[in-house]
C-alpha positions as CSV (number, residue, x, y, z in Angstrom):
1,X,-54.7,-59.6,80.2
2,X,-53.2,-56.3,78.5
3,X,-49.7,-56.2,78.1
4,X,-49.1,-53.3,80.5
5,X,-51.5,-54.8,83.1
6,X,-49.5,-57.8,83.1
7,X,-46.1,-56.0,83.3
8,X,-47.4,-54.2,86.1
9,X,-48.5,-57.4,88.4
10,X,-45.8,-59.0,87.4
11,X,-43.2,-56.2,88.8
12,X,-45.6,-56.2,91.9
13,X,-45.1,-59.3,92.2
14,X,-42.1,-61.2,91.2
15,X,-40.3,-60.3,94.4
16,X,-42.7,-61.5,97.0
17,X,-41.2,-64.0,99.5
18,X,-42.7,-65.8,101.5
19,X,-41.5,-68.8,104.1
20,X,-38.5,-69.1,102.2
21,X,-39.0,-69.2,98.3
22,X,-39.5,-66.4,96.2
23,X,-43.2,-66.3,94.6
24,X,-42.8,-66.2,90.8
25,X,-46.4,-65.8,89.2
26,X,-47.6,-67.0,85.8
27,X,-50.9,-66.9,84.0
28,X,-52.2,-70.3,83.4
29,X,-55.5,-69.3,81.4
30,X,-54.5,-71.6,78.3
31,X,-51.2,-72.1,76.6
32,X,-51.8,-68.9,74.4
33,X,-51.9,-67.1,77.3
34,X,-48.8,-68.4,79.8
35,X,-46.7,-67.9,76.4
36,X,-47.5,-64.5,76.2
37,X,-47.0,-64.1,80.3
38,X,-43.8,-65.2,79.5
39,X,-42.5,-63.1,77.3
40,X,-43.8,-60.2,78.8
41,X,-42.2,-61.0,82.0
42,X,-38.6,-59.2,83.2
43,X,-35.6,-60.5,81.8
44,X,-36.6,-62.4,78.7
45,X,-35.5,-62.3,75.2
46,X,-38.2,-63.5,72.9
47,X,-36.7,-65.1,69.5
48,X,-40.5,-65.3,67.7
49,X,-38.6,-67.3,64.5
50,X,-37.3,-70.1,67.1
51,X,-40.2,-69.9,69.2
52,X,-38.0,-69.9,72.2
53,X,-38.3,-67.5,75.1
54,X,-34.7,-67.0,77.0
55,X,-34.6,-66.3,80.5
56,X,-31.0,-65.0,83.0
57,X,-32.9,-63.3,86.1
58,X,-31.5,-63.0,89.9
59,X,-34.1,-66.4,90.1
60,X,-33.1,-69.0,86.9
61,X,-31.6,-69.2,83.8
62,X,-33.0,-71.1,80.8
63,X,-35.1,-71.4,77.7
64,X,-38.7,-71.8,76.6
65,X,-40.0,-73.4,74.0
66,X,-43.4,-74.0,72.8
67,X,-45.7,-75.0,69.6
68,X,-49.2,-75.9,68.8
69,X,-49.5,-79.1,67.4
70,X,-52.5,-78.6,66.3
71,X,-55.8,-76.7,67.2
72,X,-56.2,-77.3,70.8
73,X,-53.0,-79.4,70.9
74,X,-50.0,-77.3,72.5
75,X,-46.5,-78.3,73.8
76,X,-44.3,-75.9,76.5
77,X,-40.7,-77.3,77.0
78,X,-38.8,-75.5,79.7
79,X,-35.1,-76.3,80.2
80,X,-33.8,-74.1,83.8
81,X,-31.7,-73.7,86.4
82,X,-32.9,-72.0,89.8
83,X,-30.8,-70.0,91.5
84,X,-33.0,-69.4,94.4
85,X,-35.6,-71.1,96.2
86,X,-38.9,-70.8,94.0
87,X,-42.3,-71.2,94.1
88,X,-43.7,-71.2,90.2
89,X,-47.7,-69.9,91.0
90,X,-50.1,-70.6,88.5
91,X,-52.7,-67.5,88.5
92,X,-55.8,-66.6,86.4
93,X,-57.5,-63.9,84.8
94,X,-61.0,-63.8,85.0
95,X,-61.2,-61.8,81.8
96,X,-59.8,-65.2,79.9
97,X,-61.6,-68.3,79.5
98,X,-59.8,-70.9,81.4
99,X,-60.3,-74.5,79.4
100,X,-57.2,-76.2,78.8
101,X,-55.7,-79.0,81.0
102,X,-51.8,-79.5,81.6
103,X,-50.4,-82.7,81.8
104,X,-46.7,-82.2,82.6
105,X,-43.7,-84.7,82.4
106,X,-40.8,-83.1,84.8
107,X,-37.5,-84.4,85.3
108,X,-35.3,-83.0,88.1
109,X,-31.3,-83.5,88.2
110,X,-29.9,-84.4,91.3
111,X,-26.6,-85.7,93.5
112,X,-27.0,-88.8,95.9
113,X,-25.4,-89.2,98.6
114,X,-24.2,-93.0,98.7
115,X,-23.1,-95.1,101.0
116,X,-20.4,-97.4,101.8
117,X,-18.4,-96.6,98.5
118,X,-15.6,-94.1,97.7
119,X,-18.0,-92.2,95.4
120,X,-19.7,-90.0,97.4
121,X,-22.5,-88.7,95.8
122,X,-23.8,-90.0,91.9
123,X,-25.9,-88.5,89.5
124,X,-29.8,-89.1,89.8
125,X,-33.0,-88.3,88.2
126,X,-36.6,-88.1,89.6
127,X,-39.4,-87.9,87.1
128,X,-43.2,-87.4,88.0
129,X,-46.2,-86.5,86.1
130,X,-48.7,-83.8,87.1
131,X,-52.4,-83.7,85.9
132,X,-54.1,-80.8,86.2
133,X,-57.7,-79.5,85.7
134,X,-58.6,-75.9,84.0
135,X,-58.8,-73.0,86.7
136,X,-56.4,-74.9,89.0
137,X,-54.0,-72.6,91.0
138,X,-51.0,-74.2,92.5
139,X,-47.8,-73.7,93.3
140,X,-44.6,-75.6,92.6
141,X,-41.9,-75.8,94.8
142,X,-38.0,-75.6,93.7
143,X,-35.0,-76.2,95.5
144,X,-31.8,-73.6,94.8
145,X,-29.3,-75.0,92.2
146,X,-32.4,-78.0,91.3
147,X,-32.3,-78.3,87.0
148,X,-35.3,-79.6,85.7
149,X,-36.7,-79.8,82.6
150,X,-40.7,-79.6,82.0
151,X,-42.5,-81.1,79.5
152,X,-46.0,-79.2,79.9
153,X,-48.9,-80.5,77.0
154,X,-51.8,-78.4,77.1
155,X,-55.3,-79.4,75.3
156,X,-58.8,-77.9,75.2
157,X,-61.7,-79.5,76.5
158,X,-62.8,-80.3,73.3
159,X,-59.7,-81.9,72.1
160,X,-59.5,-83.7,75.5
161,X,-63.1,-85.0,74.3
162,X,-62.2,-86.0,71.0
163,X,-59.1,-88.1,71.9
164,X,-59.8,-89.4,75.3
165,X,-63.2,-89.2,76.4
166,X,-63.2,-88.4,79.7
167,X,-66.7,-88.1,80.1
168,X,-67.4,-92.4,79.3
169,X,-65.2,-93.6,81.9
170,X,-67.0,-95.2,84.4
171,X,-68.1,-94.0,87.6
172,X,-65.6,-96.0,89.4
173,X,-62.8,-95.1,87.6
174,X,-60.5,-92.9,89.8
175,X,-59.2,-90.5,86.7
176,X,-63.4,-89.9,86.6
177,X,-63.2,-89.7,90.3
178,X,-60.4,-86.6,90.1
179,X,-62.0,-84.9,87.3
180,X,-65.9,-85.0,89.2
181,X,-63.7,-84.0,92.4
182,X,-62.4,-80.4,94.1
183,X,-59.2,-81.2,93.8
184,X,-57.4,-79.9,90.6
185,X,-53.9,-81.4,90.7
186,X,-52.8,-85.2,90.7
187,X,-49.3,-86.6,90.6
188,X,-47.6,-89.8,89.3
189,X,-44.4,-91.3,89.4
190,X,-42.9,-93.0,86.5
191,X,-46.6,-94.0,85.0
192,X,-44.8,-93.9,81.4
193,X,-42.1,-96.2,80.9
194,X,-40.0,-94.9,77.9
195,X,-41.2,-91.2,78.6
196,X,-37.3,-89.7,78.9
197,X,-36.9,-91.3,75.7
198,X,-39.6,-89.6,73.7
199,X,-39.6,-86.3,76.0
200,X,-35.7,-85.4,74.7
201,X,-37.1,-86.5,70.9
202,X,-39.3,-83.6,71.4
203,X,-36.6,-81.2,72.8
204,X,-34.5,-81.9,69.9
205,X,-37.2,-81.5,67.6
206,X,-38.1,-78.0,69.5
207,X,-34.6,-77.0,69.0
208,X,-33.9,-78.2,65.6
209,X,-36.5,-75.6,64.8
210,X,-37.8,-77.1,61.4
211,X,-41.0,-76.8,60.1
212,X,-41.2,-79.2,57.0
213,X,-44.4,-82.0,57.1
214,X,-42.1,-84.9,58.4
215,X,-40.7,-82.9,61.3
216,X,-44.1,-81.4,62.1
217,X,-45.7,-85.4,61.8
218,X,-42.7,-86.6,63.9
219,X,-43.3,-84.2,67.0
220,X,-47.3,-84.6,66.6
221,X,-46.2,-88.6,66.9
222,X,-44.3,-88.5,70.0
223,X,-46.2,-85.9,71.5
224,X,-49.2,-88.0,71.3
225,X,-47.7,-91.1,72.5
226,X,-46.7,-90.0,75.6
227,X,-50.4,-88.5,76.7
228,X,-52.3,-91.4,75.2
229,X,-49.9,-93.5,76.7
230,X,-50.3,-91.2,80.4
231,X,-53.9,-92.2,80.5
232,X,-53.9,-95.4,79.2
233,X,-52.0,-96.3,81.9
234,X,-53.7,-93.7,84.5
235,X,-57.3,-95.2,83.5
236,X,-56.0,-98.8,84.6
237,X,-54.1,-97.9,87.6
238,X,-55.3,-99.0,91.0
239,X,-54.7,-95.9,92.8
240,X,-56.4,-94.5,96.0
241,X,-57.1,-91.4,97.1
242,X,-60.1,-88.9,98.8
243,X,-59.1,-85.9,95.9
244,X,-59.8,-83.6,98.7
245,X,-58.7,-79.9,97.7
246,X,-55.0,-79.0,99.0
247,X,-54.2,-75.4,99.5
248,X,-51.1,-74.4,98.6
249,X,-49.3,-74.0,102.3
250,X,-49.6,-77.6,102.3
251,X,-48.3,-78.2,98.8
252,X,-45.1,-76.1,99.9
253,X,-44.7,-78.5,103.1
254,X,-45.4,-81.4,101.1
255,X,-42.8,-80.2,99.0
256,X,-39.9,-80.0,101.9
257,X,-41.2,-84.0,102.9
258,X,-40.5,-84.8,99.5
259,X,-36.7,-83.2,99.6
260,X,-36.5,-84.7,103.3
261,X,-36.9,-87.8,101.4
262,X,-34.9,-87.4,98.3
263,X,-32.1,-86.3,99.9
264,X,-32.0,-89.6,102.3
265,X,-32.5,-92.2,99.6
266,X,-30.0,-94.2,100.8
267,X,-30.7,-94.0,104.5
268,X,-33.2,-95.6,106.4
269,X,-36.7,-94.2,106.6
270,X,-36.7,-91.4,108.4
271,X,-40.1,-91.9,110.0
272,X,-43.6,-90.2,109.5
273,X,-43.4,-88.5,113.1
274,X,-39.9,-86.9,112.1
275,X,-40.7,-85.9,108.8
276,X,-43.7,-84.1,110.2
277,X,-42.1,-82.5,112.8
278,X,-39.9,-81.1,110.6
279,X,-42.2,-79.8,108.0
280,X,-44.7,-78.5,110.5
281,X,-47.3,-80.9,109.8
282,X,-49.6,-83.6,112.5
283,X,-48.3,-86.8,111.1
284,X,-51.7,-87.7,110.5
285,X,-52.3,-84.8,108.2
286,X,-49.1,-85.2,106.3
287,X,-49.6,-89.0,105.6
288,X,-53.0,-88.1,104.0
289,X,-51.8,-85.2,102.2
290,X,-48.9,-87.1,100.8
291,X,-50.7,-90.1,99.8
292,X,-53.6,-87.6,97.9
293,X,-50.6,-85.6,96.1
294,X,-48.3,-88.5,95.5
295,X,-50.4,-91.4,95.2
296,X,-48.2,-93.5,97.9
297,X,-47.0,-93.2,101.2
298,X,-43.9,-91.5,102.1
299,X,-42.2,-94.9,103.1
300,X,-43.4,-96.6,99.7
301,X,-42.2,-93.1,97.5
302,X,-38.7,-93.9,99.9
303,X,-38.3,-97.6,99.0
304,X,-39.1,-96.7,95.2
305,X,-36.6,-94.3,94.9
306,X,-34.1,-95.9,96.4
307,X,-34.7,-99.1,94.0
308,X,-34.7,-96.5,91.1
309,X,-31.8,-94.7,92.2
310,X,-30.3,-98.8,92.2
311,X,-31.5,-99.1,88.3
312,X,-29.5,-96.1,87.4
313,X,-26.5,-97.6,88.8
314,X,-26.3,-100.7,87.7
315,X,-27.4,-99.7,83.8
316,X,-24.8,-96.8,84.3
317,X,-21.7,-97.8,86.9
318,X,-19.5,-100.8,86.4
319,X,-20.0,-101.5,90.4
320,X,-20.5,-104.8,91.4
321,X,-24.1,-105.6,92.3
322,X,-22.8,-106.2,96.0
323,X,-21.6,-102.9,96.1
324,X,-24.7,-101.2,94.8
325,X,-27.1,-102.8,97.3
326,X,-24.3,-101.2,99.8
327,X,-23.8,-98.1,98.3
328,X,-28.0,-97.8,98.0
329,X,-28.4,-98.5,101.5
330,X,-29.3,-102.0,101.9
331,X,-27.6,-103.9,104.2
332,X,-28.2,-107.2,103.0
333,X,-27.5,-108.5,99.2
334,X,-30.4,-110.8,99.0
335,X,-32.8,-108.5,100.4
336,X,-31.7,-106.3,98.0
337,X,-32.3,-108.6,95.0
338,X,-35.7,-109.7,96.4
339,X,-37.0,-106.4,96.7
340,X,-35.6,-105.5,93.0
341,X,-37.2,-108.2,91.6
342,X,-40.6,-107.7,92.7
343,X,-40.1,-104.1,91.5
344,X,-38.8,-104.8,87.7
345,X,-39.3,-108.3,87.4
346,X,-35.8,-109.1,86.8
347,X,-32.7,-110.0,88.9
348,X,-30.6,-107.5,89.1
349,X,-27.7,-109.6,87.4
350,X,-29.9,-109.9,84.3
351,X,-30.3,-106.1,84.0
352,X,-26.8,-105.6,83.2
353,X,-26.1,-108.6,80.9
């Protein structure tokens, strides 16, 4: 898209509001191409020698930064704060070939409320992984005050050929099911197991800003690892789903069940019919919706999050076990160690020793 036509849509419409967020539009044509929507958007300041793109508008403050890897290999790190409630929308020019796929890693900073303890809230991070196909437009839905950081890898068909190929998995295979599907978006929690580990190597690498062959081979490394590792462990995982397209109305209610959720980790379930009552949603619709974006049912994402909001404690609070099964909502300390188990494998006591 020319520069000017681009300033021009984007001043059109960067304000539009809608059910309570703020539309923010990007083009999503290829990496190339949401770089340079970037930087041509309001409020930026473009250093080309760091590669960074610096953002302070009335809706978030933060920094871009991006590289190509290699041809057809591209990273986008985004470090931000919203100051309103956002919807990020992914648009397209027709005048641009459309063939790269995103695989993002996002981590979103939160407070907990806890219970039972004289903290009354603790720090807590969500992290999910979003796949999506070239042409794909979606939205995604941010809180006020949320921090997040994005981790968005972006590779050409061809590339996605070369490393992966898609097109040998077997019929059966439910990655082969997405990609032969409508549906151009699919979500994972926590799929790779040392991902905030190698996601901050790459930040620091980003920031560092140097260009010499071992800093270049170390960000190709890590970079790689995490994808490879992504769909290794997406082409072996039993998930279920119809891939039916979701429009985005449905993402941004999906979206408030999901904050519904988070924001009652420690509390008991809150209940399909009260969660779609409150979102606007039959409860049959939202379980099925849910399930097809997230991969589990609402009281499954619940019960994960709570365990994981647990891990956090215990590897990062000197509370007593006891008092973390409390604090976490679980009213019984053997319950709590059952249900922790089966999730990790280990007793909680071994964790922190």
């Amino acid at each position: 898209m020319h520069v000017g036509k681009w300033v021009k849509f984007i001043k059109e419409n960067i304000n539009f509001y809608r059910d309570g967020f703020f539309e923010l539009p990007y083009l999503s044509n290829s990496p190339q191409v949401i770089v340079k929507s970037i930087v041509n958007s309001p409020s930026v300041n473009h250093v080309e020698e760091e590669q960074a793109v610096y953002r302070n508008n009335p809706f978030s403050k933060g920094v871009m930064r991006y590289r190509e890897i290699e041809e057809g290999f591209w990273v986008i790190v985004t470090s931000i704060t919203f100051k309103k409630n956002v919807m990020l929308k992914a648009v397209y020019d027709e005048d641009f070939p459309s063939d790269y796929y995103t695989l993002t890693f996002s981590v979103f900073e939160s407070e907990v409320k806890l219970q039972n303890t004289f903290a009354d809230k603790t720090p807590f991070s969500s992290k999910y992984w979003g796949f999506k196909k070239p042409g794909t437009p979606v939205g995604a839905y941010f809180y006020k005050e949320s921090i997040c950081e994005f981790y968005l890898f972006a590779f050409s068909k061809d590339w996605a050929e070369r490393n992966f190929s898609f097109e040998t998995l077997p019929a059966d295979n439910h990655i082969k099911k997405f990609l032969n599907s409508d549906n151009g978006f699919i979500t994972y929690q926590n799929i790779v197991p040392n991902a905030a580990e190698l996601s901050k190597e790459i930040l620091t690498n980003l920031e560092n800003n140097k260009h010499d062959f071992f800093s270049k081979s170390i960000l190709k490394t890590n970079a790689f690892q995490l994808v490879s590792t992504f769909f290794k462990n997406a082409f072996l995982a039993q998930r279920e789903g119809n891939y039916l397209p979701i429009d985005t109305p449905d993402y941004r209610k999906i979206a408030k069940a999901e904050k519904l959720l988070l924001d009652t980790i420690t509390d008991s379930f809150l209940g399909i019919e009260f969660i779609a009552q409150k979102v606007d949603m039959s409860p049959t619709k939202l379980k099925l919706t849910f399930k097809s974006v997230h991969g589990v049912s609402m009281m499954q994402y619940h019960k994960e999050k709570k365990l994981l909001l647990a891990m956090h404690m215990i590897q990062n609070t000197d509370l007593q076990i006891k008092n973390i099964a409390l604090a976490t909502g679980y009213k019984s300390s053997s319950k709590f160690t059952a249900n922790f188990k089966k999730r990790f494998g280990k007793m909680p006591s071994e964790i922190r020793f």
